[in-house]
C-alpha positions, 0 to 999 in steps of 0.5 A: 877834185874830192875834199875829205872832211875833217874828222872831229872828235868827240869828248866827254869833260868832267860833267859829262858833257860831250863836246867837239874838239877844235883845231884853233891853231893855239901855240904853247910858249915853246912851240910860238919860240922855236917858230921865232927862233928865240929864247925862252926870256925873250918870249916872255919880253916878246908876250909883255910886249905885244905878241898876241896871247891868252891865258888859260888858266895859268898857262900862255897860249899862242893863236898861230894866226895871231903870231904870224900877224904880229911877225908880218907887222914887225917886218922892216921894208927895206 
């Protein structure tokens, strides 16, 4: 079995510094709502009330893993 490498690339930010991108697996609001099948006030009732996030800057960031987490402890055995 051959595994590929995951190609990273390479970017220079404002100071020219080079970094690495990431795949951290982060959702925008949009992205985490249409996985939830919610509505956008919904979303934001589920972020201030316990859906994992972060901000970055002023916008809202969704750890996809997080998410999933938060779903799987929502889930009501029956």
């Amino acid at each position: 079995m051959t595994h590929k490498a995951k190609e990273k690339s390479i970017y220079k930010n404002r100071e020219g510094h080079e970094f690495m991108e990431r795949n951290l697996n982060l959702l925008t609001v949009e992205e985490a709502r249409s996985i939830l099948r919610v509505g956008r006030n919904v979303m934001y009732d589920l972020i201030k009330n316990g859906v994992p996030h972060i901000k970055v800057g002023k916008q809202i960031r969704i750890p996809y893993d997080g998410l999933i987490a938060w779903i799987n402890q929502q889930t009501i055995a029956s």
